[in-house]
Each structure stands twice: as structure tokens, then as C-alpha cells.
Backbone as CSV, one residue per row, in Angstrom:
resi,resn,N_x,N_y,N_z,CA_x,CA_y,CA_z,C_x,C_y,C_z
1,UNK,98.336,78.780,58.356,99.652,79.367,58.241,100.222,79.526,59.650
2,UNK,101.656,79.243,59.602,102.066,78.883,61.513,102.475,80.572,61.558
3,UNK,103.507,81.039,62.572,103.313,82.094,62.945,104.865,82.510,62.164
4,UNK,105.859,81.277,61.890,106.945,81.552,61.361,106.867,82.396,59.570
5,UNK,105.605,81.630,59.434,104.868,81.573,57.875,104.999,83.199,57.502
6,UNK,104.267,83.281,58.721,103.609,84.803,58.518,104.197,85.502,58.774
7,UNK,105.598,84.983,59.322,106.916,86.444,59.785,107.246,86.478,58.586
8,UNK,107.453,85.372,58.111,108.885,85.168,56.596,107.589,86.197,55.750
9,UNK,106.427,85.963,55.285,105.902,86.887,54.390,105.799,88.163,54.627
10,UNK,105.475,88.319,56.289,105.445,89.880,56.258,107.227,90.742,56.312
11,UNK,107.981,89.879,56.438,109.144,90.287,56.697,109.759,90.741,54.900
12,UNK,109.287,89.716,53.775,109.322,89.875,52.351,108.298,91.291,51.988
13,UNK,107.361,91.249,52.276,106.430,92.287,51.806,106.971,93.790,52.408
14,UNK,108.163,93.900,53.580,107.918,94.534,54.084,109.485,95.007,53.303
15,UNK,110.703,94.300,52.849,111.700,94.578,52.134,111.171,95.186,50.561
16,UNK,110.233,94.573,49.905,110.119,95.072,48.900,109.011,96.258,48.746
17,UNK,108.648,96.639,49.634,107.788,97.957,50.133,108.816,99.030,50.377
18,UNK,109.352,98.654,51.094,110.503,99.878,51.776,110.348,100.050,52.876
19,UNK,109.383,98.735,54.297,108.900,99.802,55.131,109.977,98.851,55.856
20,UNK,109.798,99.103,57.406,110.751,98.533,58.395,109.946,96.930,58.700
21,UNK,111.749,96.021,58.895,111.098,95.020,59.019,109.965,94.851,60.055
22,UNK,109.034,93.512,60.461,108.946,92.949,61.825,109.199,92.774,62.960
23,UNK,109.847,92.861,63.900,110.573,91.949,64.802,110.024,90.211,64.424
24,UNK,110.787,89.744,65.066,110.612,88.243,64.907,109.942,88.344,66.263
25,UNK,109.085,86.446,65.923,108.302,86.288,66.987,108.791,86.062,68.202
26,UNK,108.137,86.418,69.579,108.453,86.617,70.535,109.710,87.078,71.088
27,UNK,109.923,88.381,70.488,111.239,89.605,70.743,110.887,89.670,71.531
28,UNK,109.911,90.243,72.163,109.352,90.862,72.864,108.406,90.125,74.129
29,UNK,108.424,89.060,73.681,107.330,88.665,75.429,108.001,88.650,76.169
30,UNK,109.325,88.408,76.975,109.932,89.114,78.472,109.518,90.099,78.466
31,UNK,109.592,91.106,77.784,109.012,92.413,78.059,107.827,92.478,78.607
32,UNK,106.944,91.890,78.104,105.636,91.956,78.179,104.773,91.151,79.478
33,UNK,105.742,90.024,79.353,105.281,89.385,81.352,105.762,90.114,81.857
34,UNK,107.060,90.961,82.118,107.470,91.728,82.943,106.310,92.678,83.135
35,UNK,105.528,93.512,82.589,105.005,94.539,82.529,103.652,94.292,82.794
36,UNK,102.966,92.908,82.422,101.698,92.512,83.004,102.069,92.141,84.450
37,UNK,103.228,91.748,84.936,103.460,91.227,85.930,103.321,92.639,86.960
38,UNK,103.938,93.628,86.651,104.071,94.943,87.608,102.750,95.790,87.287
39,UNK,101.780,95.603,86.396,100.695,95.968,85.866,99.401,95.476,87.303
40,UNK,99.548,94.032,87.356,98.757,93.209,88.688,99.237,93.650,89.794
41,UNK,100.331,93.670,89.747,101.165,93.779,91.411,100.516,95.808,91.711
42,UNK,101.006,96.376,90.512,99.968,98.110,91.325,98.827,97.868,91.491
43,UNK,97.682,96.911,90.406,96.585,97.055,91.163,96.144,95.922,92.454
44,UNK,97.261,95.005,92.583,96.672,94.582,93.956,97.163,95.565,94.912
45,UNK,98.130,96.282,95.031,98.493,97.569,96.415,97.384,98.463,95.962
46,UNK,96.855,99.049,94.890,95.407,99.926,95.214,94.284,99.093,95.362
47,UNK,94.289,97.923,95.142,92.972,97.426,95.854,93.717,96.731,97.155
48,UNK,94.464,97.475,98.220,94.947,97.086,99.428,94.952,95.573,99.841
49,UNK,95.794,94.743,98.560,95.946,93.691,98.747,97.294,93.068,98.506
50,UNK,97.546,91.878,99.023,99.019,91.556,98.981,99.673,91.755,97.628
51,UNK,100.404,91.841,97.508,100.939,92.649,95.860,102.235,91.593,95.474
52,UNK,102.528,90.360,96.574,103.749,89.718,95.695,103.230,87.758,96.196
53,UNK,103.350,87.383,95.313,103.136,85.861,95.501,102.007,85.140,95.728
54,UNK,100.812,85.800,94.900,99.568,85.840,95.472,99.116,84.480,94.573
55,UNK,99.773,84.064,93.179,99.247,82.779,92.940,99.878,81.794,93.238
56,UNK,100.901,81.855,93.907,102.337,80.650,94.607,101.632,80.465,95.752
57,UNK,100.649,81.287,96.037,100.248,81.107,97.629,98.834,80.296,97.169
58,UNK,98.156,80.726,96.584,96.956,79.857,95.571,96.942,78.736,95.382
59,UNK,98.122,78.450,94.549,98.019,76.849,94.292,98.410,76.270,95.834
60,UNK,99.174,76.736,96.557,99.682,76.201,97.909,98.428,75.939,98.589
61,UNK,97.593,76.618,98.510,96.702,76.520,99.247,95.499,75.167,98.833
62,UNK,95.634,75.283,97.374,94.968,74.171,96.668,95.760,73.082,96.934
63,UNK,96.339,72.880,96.971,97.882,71.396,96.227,97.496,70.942,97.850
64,UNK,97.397,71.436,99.297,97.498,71.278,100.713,96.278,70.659,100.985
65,UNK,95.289,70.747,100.150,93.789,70.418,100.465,93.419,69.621,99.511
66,UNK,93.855,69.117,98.302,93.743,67.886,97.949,94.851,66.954,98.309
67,UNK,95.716,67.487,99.134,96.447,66.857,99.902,96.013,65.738,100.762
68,UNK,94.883,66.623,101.440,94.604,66.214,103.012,93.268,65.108,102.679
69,UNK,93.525,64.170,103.100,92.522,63.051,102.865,90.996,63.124,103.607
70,UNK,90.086,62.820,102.825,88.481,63.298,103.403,87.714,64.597,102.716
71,UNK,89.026,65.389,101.756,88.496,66.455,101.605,88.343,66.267,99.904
């Protein structure tokens, strides 16, 4: 059953119950990268570490060294 499947049924079960609908799928994930995103960024400043661009700098660092020929 895909994930649309399972909105449309729980969204039916949930009209003829009386309770409140669902949200539909992915209302909500901006929310939710936003909040894992500022979730990592406090604990890299309490573990006294760079707190912004730390996997842009990662792959940079990877992508530069299979770059470089010999390595």
C-alpha cells in the first residue's frame, strides 16, 4: 500500500469516526529539516565545533581529493 493509499483510508476512517482528519503527506517535512537542521547546529556549538556548513565543507573536502590524481 503506497503512502497516498494509506492517507485516502485513514483520512475515510477518520470522517466516519468523527475524529480529526490527517494532514496529508509531507505537510510537514520543511518543518522538520528545519528543526533537525537547528537540532545539529546546537549540538555542534556544545560539542565546541563549527556549527554552520560542516557537510558542504565534507564533501569539498572529498570531491578535492578524488580530484587530485595519485590519490
Amino acid at each position: 500500500m503506497s503512502i497516498t493509499q494509506q492517507h485516502l483510508l485513514d483520512t475515510y476512517r477518520a470522517r466516519h469516526l468523527g475524529t480529526p482528519v490527517p494532514p496529508a503527506p509531507g505537510t510537514h517535512d520543511l518543518r522538520i529539516v528545519r528543526a533537525l537542521r537547528e537540532y545539529r547546529r546546537s549540538r555542534a556549538v556544545l560539542a565546541e565545533r563549527p556549527a554552520r556548513a560542516r557537510l558542504r565543507h565534507a564533501l569539498r573536502r572529498r570531491l578535492h581529493r578524488r580530484a587530485r590524481p595519485g590519490c
